[in-house]
ROKOLRO-716562 format. One line per 2 residues: number of its first residue (from 1); for each residue x, y, z of N, C-alpha, C. Coordinates in nm, 2 decimals, padded with zeros to 4 digits. Layout:
% residues N
NUM	X/Y/Z/X/Y/Z/X/Y/Z  ...;
END
This chain:
% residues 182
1	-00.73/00.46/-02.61/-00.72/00.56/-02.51/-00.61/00.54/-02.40  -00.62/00.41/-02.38/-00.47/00.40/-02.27/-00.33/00.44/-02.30;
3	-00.32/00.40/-02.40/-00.17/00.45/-02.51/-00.20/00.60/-02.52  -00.30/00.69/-02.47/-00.23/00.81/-02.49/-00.21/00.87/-02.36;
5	-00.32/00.76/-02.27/-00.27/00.84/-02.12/-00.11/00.80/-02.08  -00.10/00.66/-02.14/00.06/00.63/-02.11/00.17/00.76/-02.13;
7	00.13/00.79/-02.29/00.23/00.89/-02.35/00.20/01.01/-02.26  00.12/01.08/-02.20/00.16/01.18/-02.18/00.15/01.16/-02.02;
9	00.20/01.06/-01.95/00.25/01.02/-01.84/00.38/01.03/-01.87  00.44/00.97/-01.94/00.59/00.95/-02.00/00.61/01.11/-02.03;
11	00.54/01.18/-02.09/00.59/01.29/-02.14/00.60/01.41/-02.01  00.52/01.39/-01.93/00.50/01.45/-01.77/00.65/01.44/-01.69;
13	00.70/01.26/-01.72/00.78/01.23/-01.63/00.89/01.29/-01.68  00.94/01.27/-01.80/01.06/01.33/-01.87/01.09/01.48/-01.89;
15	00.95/01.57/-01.87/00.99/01.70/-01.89/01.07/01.73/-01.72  00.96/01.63/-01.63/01.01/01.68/-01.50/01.19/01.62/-01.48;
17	01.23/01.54/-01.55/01.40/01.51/-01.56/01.44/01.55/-01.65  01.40/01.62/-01.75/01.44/01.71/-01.86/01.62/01.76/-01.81;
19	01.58/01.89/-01.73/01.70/01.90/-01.65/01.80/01.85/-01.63  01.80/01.67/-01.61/01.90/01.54/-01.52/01.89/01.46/-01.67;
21	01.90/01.47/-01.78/01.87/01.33/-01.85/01.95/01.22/-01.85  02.05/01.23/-01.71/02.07/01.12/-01.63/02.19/01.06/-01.75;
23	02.25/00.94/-01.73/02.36/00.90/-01.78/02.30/00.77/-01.89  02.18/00.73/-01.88/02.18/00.66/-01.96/02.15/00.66/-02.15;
25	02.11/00.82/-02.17/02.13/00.85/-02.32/02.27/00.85/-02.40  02.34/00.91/-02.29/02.53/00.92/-02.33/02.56/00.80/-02.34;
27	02.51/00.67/-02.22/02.58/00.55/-02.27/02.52/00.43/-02.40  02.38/00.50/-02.39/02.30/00.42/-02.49/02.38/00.51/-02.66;
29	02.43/00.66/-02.71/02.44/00.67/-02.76/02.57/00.67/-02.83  02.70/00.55/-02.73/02.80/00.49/-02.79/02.78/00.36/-02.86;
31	02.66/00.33/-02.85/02.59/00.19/-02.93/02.49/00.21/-02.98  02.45/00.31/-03.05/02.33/00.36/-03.14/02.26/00.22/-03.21;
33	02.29/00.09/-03.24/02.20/-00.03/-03.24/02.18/-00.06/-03.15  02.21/-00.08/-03.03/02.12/-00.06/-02.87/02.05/00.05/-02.82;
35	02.10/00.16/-02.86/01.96/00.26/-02.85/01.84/00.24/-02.93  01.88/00.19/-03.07/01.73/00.18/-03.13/01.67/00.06/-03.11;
37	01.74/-00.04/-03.08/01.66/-00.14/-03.05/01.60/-00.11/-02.87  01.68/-00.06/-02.82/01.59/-00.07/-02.68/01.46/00.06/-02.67;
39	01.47/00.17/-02.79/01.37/00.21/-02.81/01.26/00.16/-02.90  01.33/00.08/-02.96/01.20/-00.03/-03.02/01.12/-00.09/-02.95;
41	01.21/-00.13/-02.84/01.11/-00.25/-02.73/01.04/-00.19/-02.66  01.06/-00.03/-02.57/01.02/00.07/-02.50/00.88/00.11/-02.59;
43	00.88/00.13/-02.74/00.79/00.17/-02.81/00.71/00.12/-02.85  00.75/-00.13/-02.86/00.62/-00.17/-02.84/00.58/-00.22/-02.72;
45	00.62/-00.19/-02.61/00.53/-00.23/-02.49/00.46/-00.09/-02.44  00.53/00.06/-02.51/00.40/00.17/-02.47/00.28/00.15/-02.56;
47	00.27/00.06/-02.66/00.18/00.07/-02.75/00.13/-00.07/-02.77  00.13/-00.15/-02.66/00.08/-00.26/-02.62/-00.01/-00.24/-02.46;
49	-00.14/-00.25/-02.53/-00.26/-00.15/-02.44/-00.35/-00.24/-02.44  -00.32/-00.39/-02.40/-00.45/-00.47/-02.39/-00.43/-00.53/-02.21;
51	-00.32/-00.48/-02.18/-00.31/-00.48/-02.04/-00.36/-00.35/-01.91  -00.41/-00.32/-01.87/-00.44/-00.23/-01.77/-00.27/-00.13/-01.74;
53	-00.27/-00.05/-01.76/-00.12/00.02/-01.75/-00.12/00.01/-01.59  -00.21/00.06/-01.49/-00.15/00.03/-01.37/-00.07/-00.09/-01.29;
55	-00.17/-00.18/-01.40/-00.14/-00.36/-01.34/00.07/-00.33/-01.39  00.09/-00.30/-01.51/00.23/-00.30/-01.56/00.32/-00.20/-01.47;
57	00.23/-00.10/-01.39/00.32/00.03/-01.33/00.38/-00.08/-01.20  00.28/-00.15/-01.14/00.30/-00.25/-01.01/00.41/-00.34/-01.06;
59	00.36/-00.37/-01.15/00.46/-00.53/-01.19/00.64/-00.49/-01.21  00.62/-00.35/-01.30/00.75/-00.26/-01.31/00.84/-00.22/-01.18;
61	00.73/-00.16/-01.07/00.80/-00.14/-00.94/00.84/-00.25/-00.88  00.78/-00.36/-00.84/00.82/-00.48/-00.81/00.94/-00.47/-00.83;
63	00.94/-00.53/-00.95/01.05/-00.57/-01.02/01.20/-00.52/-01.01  01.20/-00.35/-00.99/01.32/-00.29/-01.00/01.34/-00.28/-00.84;
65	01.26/-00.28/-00.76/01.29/-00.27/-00.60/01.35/-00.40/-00.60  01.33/-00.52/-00.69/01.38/-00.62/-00.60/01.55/-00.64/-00.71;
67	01.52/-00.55/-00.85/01.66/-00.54/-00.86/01.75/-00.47/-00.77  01.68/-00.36/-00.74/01.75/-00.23/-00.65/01.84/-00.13/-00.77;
69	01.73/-00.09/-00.87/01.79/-00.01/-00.98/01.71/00.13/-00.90  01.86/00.19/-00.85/01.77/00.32/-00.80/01.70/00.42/-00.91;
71	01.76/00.38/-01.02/01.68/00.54/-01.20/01.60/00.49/-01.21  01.54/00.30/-01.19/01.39/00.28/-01.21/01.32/00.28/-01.09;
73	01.35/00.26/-00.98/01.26/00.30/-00.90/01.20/00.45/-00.88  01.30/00.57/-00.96/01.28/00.71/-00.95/01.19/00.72/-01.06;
75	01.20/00.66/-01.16/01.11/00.69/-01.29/00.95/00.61/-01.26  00.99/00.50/-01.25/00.87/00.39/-01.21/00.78/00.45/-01.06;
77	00.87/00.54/-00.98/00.72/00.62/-00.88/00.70/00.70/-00.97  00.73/00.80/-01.04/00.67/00.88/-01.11/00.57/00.84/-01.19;
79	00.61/00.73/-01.27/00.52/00.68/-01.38/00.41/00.60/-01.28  00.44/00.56/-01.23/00.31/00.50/-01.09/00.24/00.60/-01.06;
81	00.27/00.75/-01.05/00.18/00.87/-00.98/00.10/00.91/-01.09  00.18/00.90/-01.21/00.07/00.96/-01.31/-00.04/00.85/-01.41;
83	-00.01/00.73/-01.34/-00.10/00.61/-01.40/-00.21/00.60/-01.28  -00.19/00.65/-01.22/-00.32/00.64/-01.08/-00.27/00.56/-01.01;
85	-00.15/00.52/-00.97/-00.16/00.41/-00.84/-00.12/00.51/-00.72  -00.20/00.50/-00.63/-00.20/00.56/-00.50/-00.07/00.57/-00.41;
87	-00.08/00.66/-00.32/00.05/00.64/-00.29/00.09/00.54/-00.15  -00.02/00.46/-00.14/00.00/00.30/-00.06/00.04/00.28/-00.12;
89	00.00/00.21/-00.26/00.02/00.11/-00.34/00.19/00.12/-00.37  00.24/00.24/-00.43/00.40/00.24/-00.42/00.45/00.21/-00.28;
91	00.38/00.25/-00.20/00.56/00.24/-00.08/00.51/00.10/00.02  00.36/00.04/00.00/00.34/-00.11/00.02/00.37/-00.18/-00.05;
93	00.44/-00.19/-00.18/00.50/-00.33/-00.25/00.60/-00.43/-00.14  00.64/-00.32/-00.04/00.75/-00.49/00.01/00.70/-00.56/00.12;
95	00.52/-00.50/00.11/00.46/-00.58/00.18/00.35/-00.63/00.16  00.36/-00.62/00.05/00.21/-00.63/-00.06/00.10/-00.75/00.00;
97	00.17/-00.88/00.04/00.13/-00.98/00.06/-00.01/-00.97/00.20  00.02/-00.88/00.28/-00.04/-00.80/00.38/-00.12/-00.71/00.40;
99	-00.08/-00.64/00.27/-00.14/-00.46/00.26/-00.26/-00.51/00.19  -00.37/-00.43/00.23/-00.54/-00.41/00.18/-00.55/-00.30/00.05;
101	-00.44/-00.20/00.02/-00.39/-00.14/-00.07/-00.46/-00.25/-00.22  -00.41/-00.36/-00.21/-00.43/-00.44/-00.35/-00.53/-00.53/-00.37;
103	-00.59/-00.50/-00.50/-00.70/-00.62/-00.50/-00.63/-00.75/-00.53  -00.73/-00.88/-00.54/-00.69/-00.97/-00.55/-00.55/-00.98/-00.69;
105	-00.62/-00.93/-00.80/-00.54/-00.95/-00.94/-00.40/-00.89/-00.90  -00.41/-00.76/-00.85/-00.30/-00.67/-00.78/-00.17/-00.73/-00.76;
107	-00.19/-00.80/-00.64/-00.13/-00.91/-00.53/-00.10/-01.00/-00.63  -00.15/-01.09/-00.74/-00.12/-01.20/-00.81/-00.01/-01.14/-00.91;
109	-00.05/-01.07/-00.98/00.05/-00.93/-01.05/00.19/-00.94/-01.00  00.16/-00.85/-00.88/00.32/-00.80/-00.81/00.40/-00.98/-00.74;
111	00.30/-01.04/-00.72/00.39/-01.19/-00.68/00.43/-01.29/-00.85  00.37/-01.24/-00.97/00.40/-01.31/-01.08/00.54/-01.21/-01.10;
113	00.60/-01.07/-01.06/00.65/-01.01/-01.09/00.79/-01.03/-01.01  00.72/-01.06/-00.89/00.86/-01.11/-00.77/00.90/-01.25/-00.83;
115	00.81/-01.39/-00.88/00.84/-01.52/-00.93/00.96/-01.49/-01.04  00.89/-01.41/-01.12/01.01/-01.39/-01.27/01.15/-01.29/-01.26;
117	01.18/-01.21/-01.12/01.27/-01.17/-01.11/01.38/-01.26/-01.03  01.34/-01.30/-00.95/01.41/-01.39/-00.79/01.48/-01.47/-00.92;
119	01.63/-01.55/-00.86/01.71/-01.64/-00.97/01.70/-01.74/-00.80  01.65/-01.91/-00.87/01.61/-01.95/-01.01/01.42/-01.89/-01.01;
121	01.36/-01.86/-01.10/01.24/-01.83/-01.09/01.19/-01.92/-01.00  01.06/-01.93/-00.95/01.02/-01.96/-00.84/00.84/-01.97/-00.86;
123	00.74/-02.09/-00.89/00.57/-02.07/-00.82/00.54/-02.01/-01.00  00.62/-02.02/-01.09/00.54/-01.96/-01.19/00.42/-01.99/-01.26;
125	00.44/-02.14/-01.27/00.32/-02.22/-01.36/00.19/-02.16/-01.27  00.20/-02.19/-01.12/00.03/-02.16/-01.01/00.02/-02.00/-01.01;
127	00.13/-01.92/-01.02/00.08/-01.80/-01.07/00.02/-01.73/-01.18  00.10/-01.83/-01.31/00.06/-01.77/-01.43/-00.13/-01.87/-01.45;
129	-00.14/-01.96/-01.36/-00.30/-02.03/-01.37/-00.35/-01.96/-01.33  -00.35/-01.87/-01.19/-00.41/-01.77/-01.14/-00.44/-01.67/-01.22;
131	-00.34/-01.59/-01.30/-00.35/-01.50/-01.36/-00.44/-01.50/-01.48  -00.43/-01.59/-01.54/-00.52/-01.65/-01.63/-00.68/-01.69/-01.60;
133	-00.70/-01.65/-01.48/-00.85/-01.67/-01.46/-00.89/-01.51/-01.45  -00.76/-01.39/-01.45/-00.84/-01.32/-01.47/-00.79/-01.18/-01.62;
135	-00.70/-01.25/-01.65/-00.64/-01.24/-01.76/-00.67/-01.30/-01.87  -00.65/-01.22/-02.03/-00.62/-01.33/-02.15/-00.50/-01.37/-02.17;
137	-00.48/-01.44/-02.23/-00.35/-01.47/-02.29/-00.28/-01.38/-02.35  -00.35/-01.27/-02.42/-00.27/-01.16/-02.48/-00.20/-01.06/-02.35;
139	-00.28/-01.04/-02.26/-00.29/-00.99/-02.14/-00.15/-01.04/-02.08  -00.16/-01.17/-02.06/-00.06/-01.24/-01.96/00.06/-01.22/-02.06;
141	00.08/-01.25/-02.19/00.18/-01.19/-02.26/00.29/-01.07/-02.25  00.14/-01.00/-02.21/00.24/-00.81/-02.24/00.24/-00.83/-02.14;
143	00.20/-00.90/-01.98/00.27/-00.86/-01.80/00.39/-00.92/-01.81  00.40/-01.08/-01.89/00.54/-01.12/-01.89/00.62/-01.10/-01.92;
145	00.58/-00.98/-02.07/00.72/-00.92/-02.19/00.77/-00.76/-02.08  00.67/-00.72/-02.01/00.71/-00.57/-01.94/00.79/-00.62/-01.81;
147	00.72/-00.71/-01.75/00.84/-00.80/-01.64/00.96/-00.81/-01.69  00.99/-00.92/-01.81/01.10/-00.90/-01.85/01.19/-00.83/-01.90;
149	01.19/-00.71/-01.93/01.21/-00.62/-02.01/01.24/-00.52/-01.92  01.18/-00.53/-01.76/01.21/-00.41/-01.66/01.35/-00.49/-01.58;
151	01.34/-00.63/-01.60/01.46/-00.69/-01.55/01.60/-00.64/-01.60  01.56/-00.63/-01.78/01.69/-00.62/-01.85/01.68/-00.42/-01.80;
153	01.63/-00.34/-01.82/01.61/-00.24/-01.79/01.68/-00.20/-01.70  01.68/-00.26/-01.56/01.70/-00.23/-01.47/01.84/-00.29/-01.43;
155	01.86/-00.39/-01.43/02.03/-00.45/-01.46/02.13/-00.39/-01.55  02.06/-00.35/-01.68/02.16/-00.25/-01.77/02.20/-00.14/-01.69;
157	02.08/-00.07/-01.66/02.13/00.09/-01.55/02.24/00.05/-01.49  02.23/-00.07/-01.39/02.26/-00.11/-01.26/02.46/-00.11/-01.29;
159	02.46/-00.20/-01.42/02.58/-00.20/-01.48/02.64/-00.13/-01.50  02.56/-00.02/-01.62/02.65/00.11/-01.69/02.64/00.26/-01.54;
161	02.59/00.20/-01.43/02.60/00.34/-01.29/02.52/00.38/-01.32  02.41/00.40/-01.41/02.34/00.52/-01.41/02.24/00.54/-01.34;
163	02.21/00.71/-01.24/02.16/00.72/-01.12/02.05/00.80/-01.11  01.94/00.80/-01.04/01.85/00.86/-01.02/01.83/01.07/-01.07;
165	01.72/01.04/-01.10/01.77/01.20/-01.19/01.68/01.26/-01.09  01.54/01.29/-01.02/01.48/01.32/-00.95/01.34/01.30/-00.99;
167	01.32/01.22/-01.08/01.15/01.21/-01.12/01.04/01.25/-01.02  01.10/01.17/-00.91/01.03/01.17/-00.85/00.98/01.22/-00.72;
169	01.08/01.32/-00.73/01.12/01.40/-00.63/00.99/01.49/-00.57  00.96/01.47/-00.44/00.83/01.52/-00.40/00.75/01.39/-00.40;
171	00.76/01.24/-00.43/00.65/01.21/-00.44/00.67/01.09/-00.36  00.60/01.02/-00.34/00.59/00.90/-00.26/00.67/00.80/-00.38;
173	00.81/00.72/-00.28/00.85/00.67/-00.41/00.88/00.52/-00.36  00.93/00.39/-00.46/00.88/00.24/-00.36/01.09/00.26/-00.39;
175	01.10/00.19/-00.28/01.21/00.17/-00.25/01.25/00.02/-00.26  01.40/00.01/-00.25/01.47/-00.10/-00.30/01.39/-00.24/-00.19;
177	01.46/-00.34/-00.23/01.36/-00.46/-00.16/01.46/-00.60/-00.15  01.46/-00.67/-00.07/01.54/-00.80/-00.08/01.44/-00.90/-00.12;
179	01.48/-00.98/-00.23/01.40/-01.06/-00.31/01.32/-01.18/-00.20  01.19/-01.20/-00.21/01.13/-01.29/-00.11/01.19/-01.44/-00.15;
181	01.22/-01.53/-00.07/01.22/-01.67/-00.08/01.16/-01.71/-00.03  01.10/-01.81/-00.11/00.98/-01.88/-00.06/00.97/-02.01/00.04;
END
């Protein structure tokens, strides 16, 4: 059941950029072996459903606020509105540590998501112990493969220019972030 609310979240978000399909199909399709492999990996983490999709919407926003990829932070509030995360929960990530917005797993999520973006990583081993008390291992897998994956995600945009199409336009959206040092 989660893999189909995913898809027709995704399918919601994209009709609403339908219009803007933004710059990154034109650049992905001068390298058609990088389109299909980055649609490979897009296709098995939407179809990797033994994680809670909100827990991955959090860990995704994190992640691109503290890249500062403004096309994921526009797609990622969108995909955040239609996965149920409230509209605290997006525009508190750069205070998450504070905000009452998150449960405990929440908070260990979005700080496992700030550890694996920040260079050099940073607290991983005591976060990924935490996580594992409420996590499986398959679980902690697919938070660490969608973490990593929103890094490369979001760096590629960042590289090839490509800019916010309006996903999210009207909605409560999390904004860019300067990476925490601890």
């Amino acid at each position: 059941m989660r893999v189909i609310g995913r898809i027709r979240g995704y399918a919601t978000v994209v009709r609403r950029a339908r219009r803007h399909r933004g710059d990154l199909v034109g650049w992905l399709g001068r390298r058609p072996q990088i389109g299909v492999a980055t649609a490979g990996y897009e296709t098995a983490l939407l179809f990797s459903n033994k994680l809670d999709p909100r827990l991955k919407e959090l860990a995704e926003l994190k992640t691109a606020g503290l890249v500062a990829c403004q096309f994921c932070l526009d797609i990622g509030s969108a995909l955040a509105h239609t996965s149920g995360l409230s509209e605290r929960q997006i525009t508190d990530l750069p205070r998450y540590r504070t905000s009452d917005a998150y449960s405990e797993l929440e908070k260990l999520v979005i700080a496992f998501a700030e550890a694996m973006t920040v260079t050099p990583a940073v607290d991983i081993d005591e976060l990924r112990a935490g996580l594992l008390t409420h996590l499986t291992k398959a679980q902690l897998t697919e938070l660490a493969a969608t973490i990593a994956w929103e890094n490369q995600r979001a760096r590629l945009n960042q590289g090839l220019g490509v800019q916010p199409t309006g996903m999210a336009d009207g909605l409560a959206c999390a904004m860019p972030e300067r990476p925490h040092t601890p």
